[in-house]
N, C-alpha and C positions, 0 to 999 in steps of 0.2 A: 636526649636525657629523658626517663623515663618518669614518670609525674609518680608524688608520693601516694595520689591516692586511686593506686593500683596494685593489683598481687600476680603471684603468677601460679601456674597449675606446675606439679612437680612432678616427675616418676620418683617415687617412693624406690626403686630397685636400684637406680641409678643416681636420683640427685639432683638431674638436668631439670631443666627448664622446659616447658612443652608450648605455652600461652599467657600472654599476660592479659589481664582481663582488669578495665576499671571499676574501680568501688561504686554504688550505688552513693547516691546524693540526697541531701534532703529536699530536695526538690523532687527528684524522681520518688520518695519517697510519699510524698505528697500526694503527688499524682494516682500514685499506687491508689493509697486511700480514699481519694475521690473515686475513682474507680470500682472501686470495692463498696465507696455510700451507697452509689449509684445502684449496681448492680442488686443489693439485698433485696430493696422493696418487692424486685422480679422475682428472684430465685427464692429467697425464702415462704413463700408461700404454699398452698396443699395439695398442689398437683403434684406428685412425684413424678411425672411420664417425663419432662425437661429434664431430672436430673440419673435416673435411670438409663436418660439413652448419651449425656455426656461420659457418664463413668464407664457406660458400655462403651463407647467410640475412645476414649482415652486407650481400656483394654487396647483395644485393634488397634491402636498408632502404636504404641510399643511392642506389642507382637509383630507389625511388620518391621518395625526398625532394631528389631531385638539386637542381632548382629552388628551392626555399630555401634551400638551403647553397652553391650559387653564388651569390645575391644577399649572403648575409650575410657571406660570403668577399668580396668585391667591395666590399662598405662598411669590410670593416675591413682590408683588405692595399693595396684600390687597383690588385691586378691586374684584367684585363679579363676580359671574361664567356667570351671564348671559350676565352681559357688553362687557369681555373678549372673548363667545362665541361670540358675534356680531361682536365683532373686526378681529379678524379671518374671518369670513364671510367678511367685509367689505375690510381686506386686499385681500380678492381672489376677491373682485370685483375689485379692482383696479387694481390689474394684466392684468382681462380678459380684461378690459377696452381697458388699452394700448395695448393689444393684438391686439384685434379689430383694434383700429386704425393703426395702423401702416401696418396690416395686405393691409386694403383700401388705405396705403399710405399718407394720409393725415398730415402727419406731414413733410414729403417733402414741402409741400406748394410750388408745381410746378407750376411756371408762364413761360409763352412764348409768348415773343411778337417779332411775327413774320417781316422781314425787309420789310419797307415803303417804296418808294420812297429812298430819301438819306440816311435813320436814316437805322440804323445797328440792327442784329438780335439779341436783349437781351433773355438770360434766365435762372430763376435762381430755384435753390433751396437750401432746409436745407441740410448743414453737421451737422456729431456730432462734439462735444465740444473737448474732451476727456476723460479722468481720472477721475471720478469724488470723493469726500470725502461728505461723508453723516454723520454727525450726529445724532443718535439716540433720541426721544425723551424721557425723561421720563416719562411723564403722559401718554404715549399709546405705549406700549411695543409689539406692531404690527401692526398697521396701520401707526404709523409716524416712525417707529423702524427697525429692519434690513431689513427688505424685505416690508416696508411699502413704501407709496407713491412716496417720494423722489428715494428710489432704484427703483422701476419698471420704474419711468419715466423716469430713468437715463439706467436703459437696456435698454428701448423701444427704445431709441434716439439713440443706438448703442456707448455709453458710461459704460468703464467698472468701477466698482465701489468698493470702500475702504470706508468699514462703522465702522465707531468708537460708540459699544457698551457704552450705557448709564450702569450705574456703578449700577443703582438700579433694575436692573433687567438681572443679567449678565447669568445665569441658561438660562432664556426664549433664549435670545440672541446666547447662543450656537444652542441650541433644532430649534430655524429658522434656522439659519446660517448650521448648519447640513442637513438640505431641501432641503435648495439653492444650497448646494453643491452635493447634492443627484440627483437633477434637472440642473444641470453642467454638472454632470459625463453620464447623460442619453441619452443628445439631442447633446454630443458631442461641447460643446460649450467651448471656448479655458479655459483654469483653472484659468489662471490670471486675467478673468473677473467682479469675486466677490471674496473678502474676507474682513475680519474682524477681528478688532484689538481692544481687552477689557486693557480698563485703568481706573484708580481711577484717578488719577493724571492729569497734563496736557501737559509733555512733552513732548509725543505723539503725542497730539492731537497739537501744537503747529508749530511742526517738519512736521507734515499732512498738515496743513493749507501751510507753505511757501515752500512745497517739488515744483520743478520743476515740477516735469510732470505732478503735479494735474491740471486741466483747469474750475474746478468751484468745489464751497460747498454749499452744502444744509444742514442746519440748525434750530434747533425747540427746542426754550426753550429760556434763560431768556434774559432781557433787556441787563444786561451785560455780556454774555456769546455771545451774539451775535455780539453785539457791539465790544468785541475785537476780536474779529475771523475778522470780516471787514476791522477794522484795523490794522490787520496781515496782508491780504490778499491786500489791499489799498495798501500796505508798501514795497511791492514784486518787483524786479526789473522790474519782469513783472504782473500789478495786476488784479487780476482773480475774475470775477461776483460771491458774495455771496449773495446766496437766502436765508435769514435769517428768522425766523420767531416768536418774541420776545413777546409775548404774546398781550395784548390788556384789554381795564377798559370795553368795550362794553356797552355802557349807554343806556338807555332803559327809554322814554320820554312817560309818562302817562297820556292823554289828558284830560279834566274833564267827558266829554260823557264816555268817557273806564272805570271807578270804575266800579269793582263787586268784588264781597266774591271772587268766583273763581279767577279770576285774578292774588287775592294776592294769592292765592293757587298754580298756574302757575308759581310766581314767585319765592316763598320758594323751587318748585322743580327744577327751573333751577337753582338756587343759588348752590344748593346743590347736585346736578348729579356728580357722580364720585366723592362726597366731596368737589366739587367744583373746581377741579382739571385739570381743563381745559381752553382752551385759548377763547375760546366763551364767558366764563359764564358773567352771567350780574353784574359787581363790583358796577355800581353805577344806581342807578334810580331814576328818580325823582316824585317826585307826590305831587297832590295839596295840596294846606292847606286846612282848613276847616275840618264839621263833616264827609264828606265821604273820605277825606282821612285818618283820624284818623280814621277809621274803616278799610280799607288796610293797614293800620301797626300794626292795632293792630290782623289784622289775619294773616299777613305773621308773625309775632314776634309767635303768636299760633304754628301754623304751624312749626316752625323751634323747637322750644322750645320742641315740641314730637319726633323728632327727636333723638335715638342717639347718640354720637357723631361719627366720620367717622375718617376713618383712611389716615392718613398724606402716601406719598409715603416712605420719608425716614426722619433722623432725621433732618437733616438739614433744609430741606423744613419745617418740624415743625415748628422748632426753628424760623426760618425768618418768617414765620405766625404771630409767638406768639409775636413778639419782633413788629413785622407791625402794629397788631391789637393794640397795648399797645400804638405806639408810637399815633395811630389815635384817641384812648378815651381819651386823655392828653391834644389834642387840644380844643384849645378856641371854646366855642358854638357847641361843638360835644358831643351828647348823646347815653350813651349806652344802648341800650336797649334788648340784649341777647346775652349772649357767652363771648368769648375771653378769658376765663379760661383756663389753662392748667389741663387736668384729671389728678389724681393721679394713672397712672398703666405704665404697662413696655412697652406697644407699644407706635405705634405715632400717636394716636389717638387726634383730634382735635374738638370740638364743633363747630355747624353753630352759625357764629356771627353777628350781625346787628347792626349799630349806625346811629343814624339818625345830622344831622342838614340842616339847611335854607338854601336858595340860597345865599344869600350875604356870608354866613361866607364858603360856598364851592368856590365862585369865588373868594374868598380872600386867600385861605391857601391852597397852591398846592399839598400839603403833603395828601390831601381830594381827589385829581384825580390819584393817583399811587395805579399801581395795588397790589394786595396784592390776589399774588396765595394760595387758597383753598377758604373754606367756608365759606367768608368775606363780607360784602356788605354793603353799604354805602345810605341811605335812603335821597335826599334833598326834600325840600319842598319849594314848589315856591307858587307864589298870583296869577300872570294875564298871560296869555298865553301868550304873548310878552318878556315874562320875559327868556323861552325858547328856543328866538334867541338868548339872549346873552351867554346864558349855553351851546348850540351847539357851538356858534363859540370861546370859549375857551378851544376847546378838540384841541389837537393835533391827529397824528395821531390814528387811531384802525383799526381793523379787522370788527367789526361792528356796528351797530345803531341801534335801534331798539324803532317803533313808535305804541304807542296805542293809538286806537283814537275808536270815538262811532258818533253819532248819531247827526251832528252840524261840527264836526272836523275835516273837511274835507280842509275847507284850511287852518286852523294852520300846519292840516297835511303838506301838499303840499308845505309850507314856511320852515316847518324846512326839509322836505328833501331837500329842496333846498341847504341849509347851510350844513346837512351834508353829500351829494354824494361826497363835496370838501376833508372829511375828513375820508371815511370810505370805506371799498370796499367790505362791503354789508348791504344793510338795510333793514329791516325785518319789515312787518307789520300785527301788530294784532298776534304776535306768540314769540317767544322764540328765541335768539340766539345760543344756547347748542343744536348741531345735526347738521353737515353737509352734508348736503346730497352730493353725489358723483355722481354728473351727468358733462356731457359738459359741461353748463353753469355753472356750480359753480364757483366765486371766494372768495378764501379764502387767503387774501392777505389784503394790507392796505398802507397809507403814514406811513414814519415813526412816530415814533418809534413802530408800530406793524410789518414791516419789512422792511428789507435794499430794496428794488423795491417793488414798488408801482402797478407795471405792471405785475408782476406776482403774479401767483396762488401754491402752495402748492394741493389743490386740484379739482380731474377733469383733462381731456385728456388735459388741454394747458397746464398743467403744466411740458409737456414733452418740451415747446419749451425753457425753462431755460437751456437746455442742448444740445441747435441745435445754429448755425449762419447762414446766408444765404450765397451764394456765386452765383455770376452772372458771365454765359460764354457769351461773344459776341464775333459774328462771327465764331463761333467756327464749326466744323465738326460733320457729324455724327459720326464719328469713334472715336471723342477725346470728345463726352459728355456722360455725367452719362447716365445709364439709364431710370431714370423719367423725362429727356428732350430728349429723342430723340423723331425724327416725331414718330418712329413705337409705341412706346409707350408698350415697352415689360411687364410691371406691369402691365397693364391697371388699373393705378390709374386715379383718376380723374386730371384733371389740369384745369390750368386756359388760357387756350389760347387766344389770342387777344380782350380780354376783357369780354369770354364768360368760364365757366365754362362747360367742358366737360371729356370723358374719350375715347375717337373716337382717333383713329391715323391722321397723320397729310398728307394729300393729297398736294401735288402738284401744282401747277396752271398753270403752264407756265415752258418752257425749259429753262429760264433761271433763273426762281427760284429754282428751285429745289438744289442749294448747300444752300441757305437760307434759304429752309426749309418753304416756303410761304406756309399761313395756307388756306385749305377750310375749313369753317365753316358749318355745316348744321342748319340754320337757322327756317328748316323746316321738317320733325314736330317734332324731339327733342325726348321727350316722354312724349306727352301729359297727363294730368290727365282726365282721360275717367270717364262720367258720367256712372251709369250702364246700360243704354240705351247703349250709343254707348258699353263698352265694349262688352254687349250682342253679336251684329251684331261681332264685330272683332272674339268673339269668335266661330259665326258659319261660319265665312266664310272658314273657313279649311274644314270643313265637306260637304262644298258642290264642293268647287273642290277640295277635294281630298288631298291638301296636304299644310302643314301648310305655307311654303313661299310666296303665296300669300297677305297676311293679310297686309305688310307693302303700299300698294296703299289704304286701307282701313284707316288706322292708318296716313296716310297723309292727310287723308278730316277730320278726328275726331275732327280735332280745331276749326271745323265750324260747332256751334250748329245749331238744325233745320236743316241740312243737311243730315249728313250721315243717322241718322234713317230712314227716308222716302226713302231715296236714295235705300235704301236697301231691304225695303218691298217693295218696286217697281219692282226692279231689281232680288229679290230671285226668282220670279218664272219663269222668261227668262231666270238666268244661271242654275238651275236645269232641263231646259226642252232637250229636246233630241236634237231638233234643234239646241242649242246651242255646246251641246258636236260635232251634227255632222260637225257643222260650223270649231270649232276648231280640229280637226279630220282633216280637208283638208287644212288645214295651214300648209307648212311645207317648205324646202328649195331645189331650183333648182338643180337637179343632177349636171348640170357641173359646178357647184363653187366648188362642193368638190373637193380635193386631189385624186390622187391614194392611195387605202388604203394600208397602210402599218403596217411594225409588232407593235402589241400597245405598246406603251410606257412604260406603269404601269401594266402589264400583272396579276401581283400579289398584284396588289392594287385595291382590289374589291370595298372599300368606295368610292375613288377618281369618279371611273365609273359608282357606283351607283351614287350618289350625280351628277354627270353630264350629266345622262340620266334623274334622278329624274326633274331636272330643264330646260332641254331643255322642256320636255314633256309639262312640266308646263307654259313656255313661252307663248307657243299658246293661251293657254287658259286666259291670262293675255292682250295678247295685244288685244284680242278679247273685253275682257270684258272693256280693255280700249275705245276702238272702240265707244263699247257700249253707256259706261257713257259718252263719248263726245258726242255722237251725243245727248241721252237725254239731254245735257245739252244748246245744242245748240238750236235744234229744239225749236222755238216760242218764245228763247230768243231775246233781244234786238239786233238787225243787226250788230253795232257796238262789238259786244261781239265775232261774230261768228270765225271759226274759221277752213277753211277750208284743204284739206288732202293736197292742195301744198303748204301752208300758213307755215312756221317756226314761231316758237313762239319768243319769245323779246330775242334780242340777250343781252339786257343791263339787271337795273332792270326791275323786273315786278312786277306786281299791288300791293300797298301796299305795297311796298319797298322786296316785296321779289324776287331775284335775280333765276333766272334759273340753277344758276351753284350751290346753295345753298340747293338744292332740296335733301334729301336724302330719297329716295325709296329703294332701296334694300339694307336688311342688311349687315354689313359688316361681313368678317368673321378673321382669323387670319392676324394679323400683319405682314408687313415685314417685310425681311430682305434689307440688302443692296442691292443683286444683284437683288432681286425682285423689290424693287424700282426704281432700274435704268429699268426694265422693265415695269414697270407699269407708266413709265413715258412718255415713247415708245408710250402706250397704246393711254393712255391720250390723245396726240397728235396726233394719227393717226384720233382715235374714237369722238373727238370733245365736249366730255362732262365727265368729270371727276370723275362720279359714274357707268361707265362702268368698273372702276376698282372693281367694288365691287365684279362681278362674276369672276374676274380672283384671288380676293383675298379668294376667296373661296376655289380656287384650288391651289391654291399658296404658300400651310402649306405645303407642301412636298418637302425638297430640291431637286433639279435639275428636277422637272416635267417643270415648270411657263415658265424656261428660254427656252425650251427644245421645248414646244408648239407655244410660242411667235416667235421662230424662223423658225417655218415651217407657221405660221399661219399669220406673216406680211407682206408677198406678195402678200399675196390673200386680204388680208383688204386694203392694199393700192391700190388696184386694181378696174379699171373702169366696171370690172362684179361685184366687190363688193357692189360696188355702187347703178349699174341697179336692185342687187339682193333685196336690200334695199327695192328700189322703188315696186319690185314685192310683195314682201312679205306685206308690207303696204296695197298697191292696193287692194290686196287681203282679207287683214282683214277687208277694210272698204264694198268690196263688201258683205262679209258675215254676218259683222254688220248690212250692212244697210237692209239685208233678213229676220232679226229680229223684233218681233214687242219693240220697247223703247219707254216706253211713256214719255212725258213732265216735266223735274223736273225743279219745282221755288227754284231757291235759291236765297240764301240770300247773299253770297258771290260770285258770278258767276263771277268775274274776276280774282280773285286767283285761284281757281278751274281751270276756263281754263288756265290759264299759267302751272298750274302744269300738268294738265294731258296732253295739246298739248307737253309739252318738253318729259314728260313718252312716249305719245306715239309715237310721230316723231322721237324722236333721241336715248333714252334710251333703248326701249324693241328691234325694228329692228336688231340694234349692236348684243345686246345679242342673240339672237335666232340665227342669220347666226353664229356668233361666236362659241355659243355651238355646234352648227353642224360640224362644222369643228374641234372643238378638239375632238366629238364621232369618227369622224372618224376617225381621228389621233391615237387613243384610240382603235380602229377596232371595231365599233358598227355602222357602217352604214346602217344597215336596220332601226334603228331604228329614222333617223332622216332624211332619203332621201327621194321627193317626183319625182314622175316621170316631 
């Protein structure tokens, strides 16, 4: 004898029985949630790399097992193989999806707004939720189902999750759930993060909804099945966001220009995709009176009538079809015009059904705008396109709207989306609601009654934010913030810093900002969009000196069309000529600024030494070529422009609001650390411009080198031979520039130009080049940077 509290899996086509599977327990339930305490503290935390490579590994357990959980999907829903193939597919795209993002971070939604004046240092970002309860759907027994949408964005979000298997397809539900748990046990991901609990019943699912530790539910399926889940959840001593998602009538508005044969043919198929068995499909439509809309109902009515009939999910869902459709051909002024019969055979096989009546008797009898899940569809007919607004603004909520319009209909169009963007959260023109595509922008969401929030999506990368809050530290330390708010910015996700979206660590400005954290911005040049002219030139300037660190002085003029191209053809056959190598060839630093050489530091760190010969080398050759482009820029320019070698460039803004200290020329390279930053604050201060941190943060990824150099090397920069050395070094580039032939460049921006390249070459390159020299030495490579 078979115990009551067990169910059994059905073939929908037949009726039979395939497995009987027992109900989940409150014990087992229990357990669940222990498991799930357990796991958060792990997984919700700000490493994404754990949860990026679980959703990836889930991916690959269901692409390799695709092919049995399409057949066992297919025996117990009754969808066809190819649907179900696509489902799968679309479930591993939603995986990677969230993968991706979370990977880039972006679901942090990291803001920094750096301390003002009085106002204090805010900064915030997403946590996760906790615990989450996922309800399975049953009309998509893998994309809205155990490891469908709801679950991935509830991993992604660092949320461990309890999924209560839908009852009609409890087989497939193992065969995932086995996956997931295959894709747990792989990537070492804690165990109580996923599991799943099969019930027929609802005292489960009941016990799930008001359990403590749960911290939200995601839900998908009916008007009232969602409805009391909210109001469980509403009822809680403490009550928890349900993302509900309760189907939708999706009306679909047929403007007189839109009539064609096809059309109605578009609409019999979306009526009837999956049987109709979807939360999309178009329940009601309306279309004109007259002879050409009696010609679209009498081909959609064609079209359905050849049709098959389609098989119901399970019996019940039949039964409520059969009993919908009966109670709608009974109302006043409603005409049947195909279907609504029950077949005589042992599946749940249901015929596509259609009844048409007028506008006025559908604005009158509400029991005309309730959905009615499967093959169902409700035909109105209206007289004057005005008649339209008032049929839009008697819907309550949906998932979607859908407008057809032709050749004239252009601002009826425009008027009724106006009326329903209030009531729908998506509207589709000239096309089909059945298909949700799975990108960013997609929402698939609604006012209610298509779901308990209006503001989120079920589908698409926001849907992960249903399962994040945000939390804001002010004033806080670096040592006491998460890691996608600190200055160093150790993810390198992007954030949003003082009003500007970037993924740059966070600079310094002053000695006394630096516990606040006070932001530099690079304002300039970001990373511009190069036409393929300019990228051209960016791309050959590596090849002609020699090594690819040059390029960002290049990539700082690229925002100014008409510039750099010419600039360039100008200029490529003065730096490829001999004179120029030999100019830069005699640029080099005064013997007695160096140190006595000592033992090198890094003896066994060959990169660190390459990398810091590689760029001294390179120096030369850079403030030269700055030399260069300043003087062509000057020469025949306007007087007021000019710009001479004792002249310091705008200490405040400069031209066109952009700022000197804003300038970023040399890339950056690894992030700090703490005690790196207390050095490079050092730096900052000695060095008098802010992106001289960039070469020490080059060198700076090695613990104990930065601090190590900075210590032998800040008595000589603070130092009044440092200074003179400056001036020599200068002196001497411009003499060798000026031994050059540079001819004449008109530009068109010549006063941003000059403010960027006077501060490059006054204050930025000199630093660097004496600098480098003194940590070769330090390094024990002074042949290579000493000049007599």
């Amino acid at each position: 004898m078979q115990s009551a509290k067990s169910f059994s899996s059905i073939d929908p086509r037949t009726g039979a029985e395939r497995r009987r599977f027992a109900d989940a327990t409150p014990a087992d339930l229990d357990k669940a949630l222990a498991g799930a305490a357990e796991a958060f503290p792990v997984w919700g935390g700000f490493d994404p790399a754990p949860r990026v490579a679980l959703l990836r590994r889930i991916a690959d357990e269901l692409t390799t097992r695709r092919a049995e959980l399409v057949a066992v999907a297919g025996a117990e829903t009754g969808l066809p193989e190819q649907r179900l193939g696509g489902e799968v597919e679309r479930t591993v795209l939603q995986l990677g999806q969230f993968a991706r993002m979370i990977e880039k971070g972006g679901h942090f939604d990291a803001v920094i707004d750096p301390a003002a004046g009085a106002a204090a240092d805010i900064r915030r970002v997403n946590v996760s939720l906790g615990p989450v309860a996922v309800f399975a759907a049953g009309n998509f027994p893998f994309a809205f189902s155990v490891a469908g949408t709801d679950t991935a964005a509830a991993l992604a979000a660092g949320c461990p999750v309890i999924v209560k298997g839908h009852p009609s397809h409890p087989e497939t539900a193992e065969l995932v759930a086995g996956a997931v748990h295959a894709a747990v046990a792989a990537t070492g991901a804690p165990s109580g993060v996923f599991q799943l609990l099969q019930e027929s019943g609802l005292e489960v699912a009941r016990r799930l909804v008001t359990a403590p530790g749960i911290a939200a539910v995601a839900f998908t399926g009916s008007l009232a099945g969602g409805r009391a889940i909210f109001d469980l959840a509403a009822a809680r001593p403490r009550p928890i966001p349900v993302y509900a998602e309760m189907g939708s009538l999706n009306p679909v508005f047929i403007l007189p220009g839109a009539l064609t044969q096809s059309l109605a043919d578009g609409f019999a198929s979306s009526l009837t995709t999956s049987n109709g068995q979807l939360c999309t499909k178009p329940g009601v439509i309306f279309v004109p009176g007259g002879e050409a809309g009696d010609g679209f109902v009498a081909r959609a009515v064609h079209r359905l009538q050849e049709q098959p009939p389609g098989v119901m999910l399970n019996a019940a869902m039949r039964q409520r079809l059969a009993a919908g459709a009966a109670e709608v051909a009974a109302r006043a002024g409603v005409r049947v015009l195909t279907g609504g019969v029950l077949p005589d055979d042992a599946g749940f096989s249901f015929p596509a059904s259609l009844v048409e009546a007028d506008l006025a008797t559908f604005l009158a009898d509400p029991a005309l705008g309730e959905e009615r899940f499967g093959p169902f569809g409700v035909i109105v007919r209206y007289g004057e396109t005005d008649e339209l607004i008032a049929a839009a603004r008697s819907f309550d909520g949906h998932l979607t709207a859908t407008i057809q319009l032709g050749a004239g209909d252009s601002d009826d169009g425009r008027r009724l989306a106006g009326e329903l963007a209030a009531r729908v959260g998506r509207i589709v023109w000239n096309g089909w609601p059945t298909g949700v595509a799975v990108t960013d922008a997609m929402h698939h969401g609604g006012p209610y009654p298509a779901t308990t929030n209006a503001a989120a999506t079920s589908v698409g990368t926001n849907g992960i934010f249903r399962f994040l809050r945000p939390v804001a530290y002010q004033n806080s330390s670096q040592d006491q913030l998460p890691a996608p708010l600190r200055d160093a910015n150790p993810l390198r996700i992007g954030r949003k810093v003082a009003g500007e979206t970037t993924a740059e660590a966070i600079i310094t400005t002053g000695p006394g900002d630096a516990a606040r954290g006070a932001v530099l911005l690079p304002s300039l040049p970001g990373k511009p969009e190069l036409t393929p002219e300019t990228a051209q030139v960016i791309k050959e300037v590596p090849g002609y000196l020699g090594v690819p660190f040059v390029s960002p002085i290049f990539q700082a003029l690229a925002n100014y069309p008409g510039y750099l191209v010419p600039a360039w053809n100008r200029f490529k056959p003065v730096i490829g000529s001999p004179e120029f190598q030999q100019a830069a060839a005699g640029l080099g630093v005064p013997a007695g600024l160096l140190p006595a050489p000592e033992e090198s530091l890094m003896a066994d760190d060959t990169d660190i030494a390459r990398y810091t010969i590689t760029f001294h080398r390179l120096l030369p050759e850079i403030l030269l070529l700055a030399s260069c482009w300043y003087r062509g820029l000057t020469v025949g320019a306007d007087p007021g422009l000019a710009l001479d070698g004792n002249t310091l460039p705008p200490t405040g803004p400069g031209p066109r609001g952009v700022s000197p200290e804003a300038v970023n020329i040399v890339p950056d390279g690894t992030p700090p650390g703490e005690e790196l930053a207390r050095v490079y604050e050092e730096i900052r201060a000695v060095h008098d411009h802010p992106r001289v941190l960039s070469y020490y943060r080059a060198i700076g990824g090695t613990p104990g080198l930065m601090p190590q150099v900075w210590k032998r090397l800040e008595p000589i920069a603070r130092s009044a031979e440092y200074a003179a050395a400056r001036e020599q070094v200068l002196s001497a580039a411009d003499a060798a520039a000026a031994r050059l032939p540079v001819p004449v460049i008109d530009t068109t921006h010549a006063d941003d130009v000059a403010a960027i390249l006077a501060l490059f070459r006054l204050r930025l390159i000199p630093s660097l080049l004496l600098d480098t020299a003194v940590v070769l030495a330090l390094l024990g490579e002074n042949a290579a940077v000493v000049t007599a």
